[in-house]
C-alpha positions in Angstrom: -21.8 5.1 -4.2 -18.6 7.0 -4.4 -15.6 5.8 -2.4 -15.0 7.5 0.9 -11.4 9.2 1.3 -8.5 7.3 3.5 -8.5 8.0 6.9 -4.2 8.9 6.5 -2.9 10.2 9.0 0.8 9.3 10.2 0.8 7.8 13.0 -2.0 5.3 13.0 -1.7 1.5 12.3 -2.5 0.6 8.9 -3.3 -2.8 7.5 -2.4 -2.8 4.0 -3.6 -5.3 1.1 -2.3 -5.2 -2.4 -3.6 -7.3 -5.3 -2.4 -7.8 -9.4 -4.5 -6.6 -11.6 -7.1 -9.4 -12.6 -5.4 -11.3 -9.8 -2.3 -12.2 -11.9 0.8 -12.6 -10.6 3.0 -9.8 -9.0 5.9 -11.8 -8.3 7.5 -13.8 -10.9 10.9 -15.3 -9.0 13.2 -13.9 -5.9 14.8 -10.6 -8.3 11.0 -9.6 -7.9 10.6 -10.4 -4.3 14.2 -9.1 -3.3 14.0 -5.6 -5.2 10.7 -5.2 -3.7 11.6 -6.0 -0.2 14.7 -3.6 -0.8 12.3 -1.2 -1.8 10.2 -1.5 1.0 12.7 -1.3 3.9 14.6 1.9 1.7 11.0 3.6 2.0 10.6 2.4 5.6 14.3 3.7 7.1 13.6 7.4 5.1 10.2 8.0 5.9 10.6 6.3 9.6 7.2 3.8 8.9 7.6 1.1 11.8 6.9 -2.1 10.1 5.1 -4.8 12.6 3.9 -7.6 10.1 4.4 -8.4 6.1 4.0 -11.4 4.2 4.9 -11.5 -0.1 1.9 -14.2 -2.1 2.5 -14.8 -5.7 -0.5 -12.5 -6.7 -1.1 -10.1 -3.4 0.5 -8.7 -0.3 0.1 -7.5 3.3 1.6 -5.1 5.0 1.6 -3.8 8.6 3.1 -0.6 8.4 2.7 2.6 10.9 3.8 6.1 9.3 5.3 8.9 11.3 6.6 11.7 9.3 4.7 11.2 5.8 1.3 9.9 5.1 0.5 6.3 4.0 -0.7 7.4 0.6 2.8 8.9 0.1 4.9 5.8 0.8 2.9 3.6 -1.3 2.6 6.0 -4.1 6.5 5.7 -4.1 6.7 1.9 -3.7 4.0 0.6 -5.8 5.2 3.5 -8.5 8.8 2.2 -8.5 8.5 -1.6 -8.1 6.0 -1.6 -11.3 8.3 0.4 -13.7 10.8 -2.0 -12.3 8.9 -5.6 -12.8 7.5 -4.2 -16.2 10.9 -3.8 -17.6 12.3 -6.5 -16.4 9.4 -8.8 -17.5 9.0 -6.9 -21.1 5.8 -5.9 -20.5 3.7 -2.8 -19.8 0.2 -1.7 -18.7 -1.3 -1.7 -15.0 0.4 -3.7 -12.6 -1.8 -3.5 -9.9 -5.6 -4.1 -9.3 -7.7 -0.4 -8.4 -6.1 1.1 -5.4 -4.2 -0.4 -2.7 -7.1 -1.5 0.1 -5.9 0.1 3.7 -7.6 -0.7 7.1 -6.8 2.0 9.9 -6.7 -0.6 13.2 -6.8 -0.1 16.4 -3.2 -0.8 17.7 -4.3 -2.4 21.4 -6.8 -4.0 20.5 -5.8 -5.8 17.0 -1.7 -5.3 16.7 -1.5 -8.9 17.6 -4.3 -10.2 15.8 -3.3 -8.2 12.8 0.4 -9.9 13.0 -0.8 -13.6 13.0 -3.7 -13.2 10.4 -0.7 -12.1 8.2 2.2 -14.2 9.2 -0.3 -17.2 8.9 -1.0 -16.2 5.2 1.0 -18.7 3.5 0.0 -21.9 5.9 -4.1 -21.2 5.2 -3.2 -20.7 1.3 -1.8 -24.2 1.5 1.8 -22.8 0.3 3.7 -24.0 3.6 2.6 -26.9 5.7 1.9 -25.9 9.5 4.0 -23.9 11.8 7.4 -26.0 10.6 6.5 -25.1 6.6 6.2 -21.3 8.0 9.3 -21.2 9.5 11.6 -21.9 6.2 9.4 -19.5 4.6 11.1 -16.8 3.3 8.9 -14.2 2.1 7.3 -13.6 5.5 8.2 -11.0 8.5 7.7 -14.2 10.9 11.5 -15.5 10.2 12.6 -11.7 11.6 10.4 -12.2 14.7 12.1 -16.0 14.9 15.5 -14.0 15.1 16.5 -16.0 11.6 17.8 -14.1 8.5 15.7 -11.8 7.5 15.2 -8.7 5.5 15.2 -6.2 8.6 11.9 -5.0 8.0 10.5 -5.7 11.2 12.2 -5.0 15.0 11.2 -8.2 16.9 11.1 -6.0 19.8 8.2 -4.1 18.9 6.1 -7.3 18.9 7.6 -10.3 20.6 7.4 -7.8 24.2 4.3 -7.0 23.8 4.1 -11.6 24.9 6.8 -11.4 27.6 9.8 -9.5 28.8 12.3 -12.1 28.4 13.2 -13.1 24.4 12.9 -16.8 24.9 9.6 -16.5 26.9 8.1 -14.2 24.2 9.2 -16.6 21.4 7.4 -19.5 22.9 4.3 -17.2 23.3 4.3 -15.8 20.5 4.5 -19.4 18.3 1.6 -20.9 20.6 -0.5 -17.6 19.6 0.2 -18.7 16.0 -1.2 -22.7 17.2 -4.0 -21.4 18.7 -5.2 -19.5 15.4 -4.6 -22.1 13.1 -6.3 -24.7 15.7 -9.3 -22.3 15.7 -10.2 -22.5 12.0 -11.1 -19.9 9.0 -10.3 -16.8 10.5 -12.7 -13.5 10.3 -11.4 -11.7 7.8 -8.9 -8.8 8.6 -8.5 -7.6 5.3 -11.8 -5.1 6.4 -12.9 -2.8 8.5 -16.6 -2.6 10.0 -19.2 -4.3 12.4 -18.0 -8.2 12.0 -14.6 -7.9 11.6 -14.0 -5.7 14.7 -16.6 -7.3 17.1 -14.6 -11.0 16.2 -11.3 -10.2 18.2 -12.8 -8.0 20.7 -15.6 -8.6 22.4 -16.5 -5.6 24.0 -17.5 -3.8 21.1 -20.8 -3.4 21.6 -23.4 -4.2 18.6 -24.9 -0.6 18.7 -21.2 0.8 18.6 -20.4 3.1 15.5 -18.7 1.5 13.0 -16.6 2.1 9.7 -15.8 0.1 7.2 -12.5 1.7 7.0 -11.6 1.2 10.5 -10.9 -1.7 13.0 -11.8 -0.7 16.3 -14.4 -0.1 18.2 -16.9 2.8 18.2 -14.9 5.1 20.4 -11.9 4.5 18.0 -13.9 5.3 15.5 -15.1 8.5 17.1 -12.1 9.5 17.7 -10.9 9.6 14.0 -13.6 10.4 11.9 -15.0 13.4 14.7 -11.8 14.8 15.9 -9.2 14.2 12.9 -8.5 16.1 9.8 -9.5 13.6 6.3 -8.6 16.2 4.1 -6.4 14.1 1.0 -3.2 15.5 0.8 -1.6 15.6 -2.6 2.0 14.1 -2.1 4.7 16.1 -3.0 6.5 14.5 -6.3 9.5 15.8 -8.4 8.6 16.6 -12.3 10.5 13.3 -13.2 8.3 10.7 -10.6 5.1 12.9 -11.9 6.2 11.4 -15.8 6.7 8.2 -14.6 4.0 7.6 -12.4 1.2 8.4 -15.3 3.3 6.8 -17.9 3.3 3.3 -16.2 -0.1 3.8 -15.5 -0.8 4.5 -19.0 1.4 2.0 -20.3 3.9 4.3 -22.3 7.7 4.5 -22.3 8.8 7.7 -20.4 11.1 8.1 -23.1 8.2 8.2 -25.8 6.8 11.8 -24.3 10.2 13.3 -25.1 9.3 13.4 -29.2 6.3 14.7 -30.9 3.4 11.6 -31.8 0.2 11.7 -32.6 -0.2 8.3 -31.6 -3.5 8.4 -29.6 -2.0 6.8 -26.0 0.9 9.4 -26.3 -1.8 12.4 -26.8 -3.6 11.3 -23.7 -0.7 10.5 -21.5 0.7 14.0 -22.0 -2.7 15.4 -21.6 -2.9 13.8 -18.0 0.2 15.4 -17.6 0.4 18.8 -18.4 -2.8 18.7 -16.1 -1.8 17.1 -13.5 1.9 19.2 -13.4 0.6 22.5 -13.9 -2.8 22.6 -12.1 -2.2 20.1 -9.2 1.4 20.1 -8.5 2.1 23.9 -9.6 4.7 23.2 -11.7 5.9 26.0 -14.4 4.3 25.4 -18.1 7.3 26.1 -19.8 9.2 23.4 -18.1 6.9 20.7 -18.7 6.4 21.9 -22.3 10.1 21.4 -22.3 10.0 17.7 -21.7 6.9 17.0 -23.9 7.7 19.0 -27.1 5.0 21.3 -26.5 5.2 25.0 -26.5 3.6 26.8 -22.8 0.0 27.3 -25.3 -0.2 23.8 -26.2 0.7 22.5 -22.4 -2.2 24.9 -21.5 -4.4 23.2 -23.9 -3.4 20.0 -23.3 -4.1 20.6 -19.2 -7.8 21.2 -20.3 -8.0 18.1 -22.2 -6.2 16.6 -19.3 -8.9 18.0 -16.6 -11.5 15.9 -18.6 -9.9 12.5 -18.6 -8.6 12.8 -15.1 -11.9 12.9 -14.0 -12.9 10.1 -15.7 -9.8 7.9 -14.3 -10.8 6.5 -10.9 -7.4 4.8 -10.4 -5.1 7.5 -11.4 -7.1 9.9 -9.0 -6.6 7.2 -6.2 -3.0 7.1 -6.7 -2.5 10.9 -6.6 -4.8 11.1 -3.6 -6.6 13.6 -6.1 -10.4 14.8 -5.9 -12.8 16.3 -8.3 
C-alpha cells in the first residue's frame, strides 16, 4: 500500500521521530550533538517553529516542534540536509545518513502537549541511559534541563509548558517533575511515536472506540475530522536555491558536490546528475542552461538527462519523500 501524504500544515503540533539508517549511530560525540542543536534552534528562530519538547539518542531523535510560517517538510528538509553533509565530512564517510523519511505525528495540542513532553523528556531514563529523575536532570541532550531553568540550548521557552501546570514558576516546577514520577511509576508507556486507535484512546479517554481514526494523527475523531475533511493535504514542493538542490541529491546519492562540476562517466555521477537536471528543470523551474552550467552539460544533454532523471526519480521512494515530490 502506498504511503499516505503528511498532513503539513503550519501551525499544527507535530511529533517528530528520526532514526540512522540501519539504526546506526547519528551522533558520534558533542561536535555532532552541538552543531546539530545549533542547527536546529538557527532553523527554529527563522522559520518561527515553537519548540515544546526534544531529546538527542545515539541512533534516533524526537522532536516537538509547531511551524508557523513554513511547512514541517521544509524545516526538516533544511536540517536533516545540512547536519548530514556536515557529520559525513566530518566522519570521512558518505552515503545515507538517515533511515526512509523522518516519521511525523500531527497531535492534538490539548489533549497530548503534555503527554507528548514527558514521553520525550523521559526517553533517556526508559533506555536505561540516565538513572531516574536525578540521572535526567544532568542530562544534557534533553529539552527537560531548559524547562528546569539550567543551561540549556534555548530551544524551548519554559513558559510555553511549565504554565500550562501552574501560574507561579516554582509551583509549575514541582508539578511538572511529579507529572514526570507519575509516568515512570506507571510503567512501559503506550507508544507516542504513532498515530491511530491505541495510541490516542491511552491518554484520553473520551475518545470513543467508534471514533475516526488516522494513523497519522493523535487525537480524537473530531480532530481528525477536522484535518483530513476541512484542510488542504496537497504536498508542497519546498522552495530550494540551485546550490541546496545539488547538495541535497548529492548526499543522498553519496557523491561529492564538487564531483558534478567535471565531466565522468562514472555510473553514480551519471545518475546523480540525471536526478538533477530533473528535478531542477521540471520540478523547481530552474533554467537549463544554468544547470548545464554547473554539470558540464550543454542545455540538450540537461534535457536528456531530465528524462533519464524522470525514470529513476520514480523509482526512489526516499528522495521523493525528502522533496515532498509525487508521481
Amino acid at each position: 500500500m502506498p504511503r499516505q501524504p503528511r498532513i503539513d500544515i503550519p501551525g499544527l503540533l507535530q511529533h517528530v521521530i528520526v532514526r540512522g539508517v540501519a539504526r546506526s549511530d547519528i551522533f558520534s560525540d558533542d561536535i555532532d550533538r552541538e552543531d546539530f542543536l545549533l542547527r536546529l534552534k538557527t532553523l527554529c528562530v527563522e522559520t518561527e517553529t515553537r519548540c515544546f519538547a526534544w531529546v538527542l539518542l545515539d541512533n534516533h531523535f524526537h522532536l516537538l516542534l509547531m511551524p508557523s510560517i513554513q511547512t514541517l517538510g521544509q524545516v526538516m528538509l533544511r536540517l536533516l540536509t545540512g547536519y548530514a553533509v556536515s557529520f559525513n565530512l566530518r566522519q570521512n564517510r558518505s552515503g545515507h545518513l538517515f533511515q526512509n523519511r523522518y516519521k511525523s505525528i500531527v497531535c492534538d495540542e490539548d489533549a497530548y502537549l503534555l503527554e507528548l513532553v514527558r514521553y520525550i523528556h523521559l526517553n533517556p531514563v526508559r533506555a536505561g541511559i540516565v538513572d531516574g529523575l536525578d540521572g535526567l536532570k544532568g542530562y544534557r541532550w534533553s529539552g527537560h534541563r531548559e524547562l528546569l531553568g539550567l543551561d540549556g540550548q534555548a530551544l524551548v521557552n519554559p513558559d510555553d509548558v511549565l504554565s500550562l501546570f501552574a501560574k507561579r514558576k516554582k509551583a509549575a516546577l514541582t508539578r511538572y517533575l511529579e507529572f514526570l514520577s507519575d509516568g515512570l511509576a506507571a510503567g512501559a508507556p503506550v507508544k507516542l511515536s504513532r498515530g491511530g486507535r491505541r495510541a490516542s484512546r491511552a491518554y484520553n479517554d473520551k475518545i470513543q472506540d467508534d471514533e475516526i481514526y488516522d494513523d497519522r494523527i493523535l487525537g480524537s475523531g473530531d480532530f481528525v475530522v477536522r484535518l483530513t475533511g476541512g484542510a488542504s493535504l496537497e504536498r508542497v514542493t519546498p522552495s530550494l536555491s540551485l546550490s541546496q538542490l545539488f547538495t541535497l541529491v548529492a548526499e543522498h546519492c553519496g557523491i561529492e558536490v564538487d564531483d558534478l562540476s567535471l565531466p565522468s562517466k562514472q555510473p553514480a555521477i551519471v545518475r546523480t546528475k540525471a536526478l538533477i537536471c530533473f528535478l531542477a528543470t521540471r520540478i523547481y523551474k530552474f533554467k537549463g542552461v544554468e544547470v548545464g552550467e554547473r554539470l558540464a552539460y550543454s542545455s540538450t544533454a540537461v534535457s536528456r538527462a531530465a528524462v533519464r532523471g524522470k525514470i529513476l526519480y520514480r523509482e526512489d521512494d526516499v528522495l521523493r519523500e525528502m522533496t515532498n515530490g509525487e508521481m
